[in-house]
N, C-alpha and C positions, 0 to 999 in steps of 0.2 A: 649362540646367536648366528652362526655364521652359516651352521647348520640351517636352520632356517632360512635362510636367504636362498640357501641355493636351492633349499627341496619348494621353496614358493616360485623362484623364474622355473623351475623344470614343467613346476604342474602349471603354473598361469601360459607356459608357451603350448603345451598339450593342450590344454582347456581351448585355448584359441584356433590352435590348429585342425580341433575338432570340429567347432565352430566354424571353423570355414570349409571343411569337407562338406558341411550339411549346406553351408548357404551357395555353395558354387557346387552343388549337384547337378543342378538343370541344366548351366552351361557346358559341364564337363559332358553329362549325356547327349548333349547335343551336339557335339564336337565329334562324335562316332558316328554319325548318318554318311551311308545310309544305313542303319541296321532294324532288325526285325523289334518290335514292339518288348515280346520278350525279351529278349535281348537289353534294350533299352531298362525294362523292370530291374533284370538282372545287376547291371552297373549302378541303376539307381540303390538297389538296395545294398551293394557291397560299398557305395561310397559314403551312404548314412551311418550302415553299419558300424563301418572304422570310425567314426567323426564321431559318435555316439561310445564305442570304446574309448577313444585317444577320451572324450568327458569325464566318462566316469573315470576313468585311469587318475586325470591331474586333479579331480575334484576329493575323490580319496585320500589322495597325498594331502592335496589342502586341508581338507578338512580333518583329518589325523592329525596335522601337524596343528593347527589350530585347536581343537578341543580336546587331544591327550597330550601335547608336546613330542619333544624328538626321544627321550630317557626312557624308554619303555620296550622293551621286547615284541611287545604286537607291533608298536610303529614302527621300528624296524625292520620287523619281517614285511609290513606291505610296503614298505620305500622298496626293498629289496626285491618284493616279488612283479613290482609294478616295474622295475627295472628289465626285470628276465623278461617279464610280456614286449614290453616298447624294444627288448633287443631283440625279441622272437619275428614282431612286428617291422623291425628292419631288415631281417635276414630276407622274411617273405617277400618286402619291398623291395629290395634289393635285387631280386631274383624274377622280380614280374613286372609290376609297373615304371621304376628306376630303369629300366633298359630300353624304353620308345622314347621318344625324342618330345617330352614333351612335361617342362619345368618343374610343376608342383609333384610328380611324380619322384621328378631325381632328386625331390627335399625331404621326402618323408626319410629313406634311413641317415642320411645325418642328421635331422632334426630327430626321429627316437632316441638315433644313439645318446646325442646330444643329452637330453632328456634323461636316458637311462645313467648317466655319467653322474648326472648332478645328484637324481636320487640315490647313486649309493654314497658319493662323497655326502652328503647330507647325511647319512645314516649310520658314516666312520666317524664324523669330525665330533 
């Protein structure tokens, strides 16, 4: 049970966090002017992109965890491998957007790691 708990706050804070990549895209592209059109495309589609990843990432978990339970070898391996993605996804953030001065950037790799922590402790306990 406790299992559970933890692999549901990891995916419901992914889920959200995604959700707010997509809803705060406009502002954040807008916050880069003056830049070129393309340009503008460009950040639009990398910041849905991930917000659409971080989704499907936590909704998997969830939904694994919800309709096979935690006791099984497949849910395992995606608690597991959804971990490796969200720590791969921090290293990346880490490394490009975490280093300008500007908030929701410096949250993404402690919020994956975060995230990646609970789904493996979820997927020991």
């Amino acid at each position: 049970m406790a299992n559970d708990i933890l692999l549901y706050i990891g995916s419901t804070a992914i889920i959200l966090w995604g959700i707010a990549h997509i809803v705060f895209t406009k502002g954040v592209v807008s916050g880069f002017n003056p830049i070129s059109k393309d340009n503008k495309l460009v950040i639009t589609m990398e910041w849905v992109a991930e917000g659409l990843t971080l989704i499907f990432i936590g909704l998997l978990v969830l939904l694994i965890t919800v309709l096979e339970g935690t006791d099984n070898s497949v849910s395992i391996f995606v608690y597991r491998a959804s971990a490796v993605m969200l720590i791969v996804m921090a290293v990346l953030s880490l490394f490009t957007g975490a280093r300008i001065p500007f908030l929701p950037y410096k949250l993404c790799p402690p919020l994956f790691t975060t995230a990646a922590i609970l789904f493996i402790a979820g997927s020991v306990l």
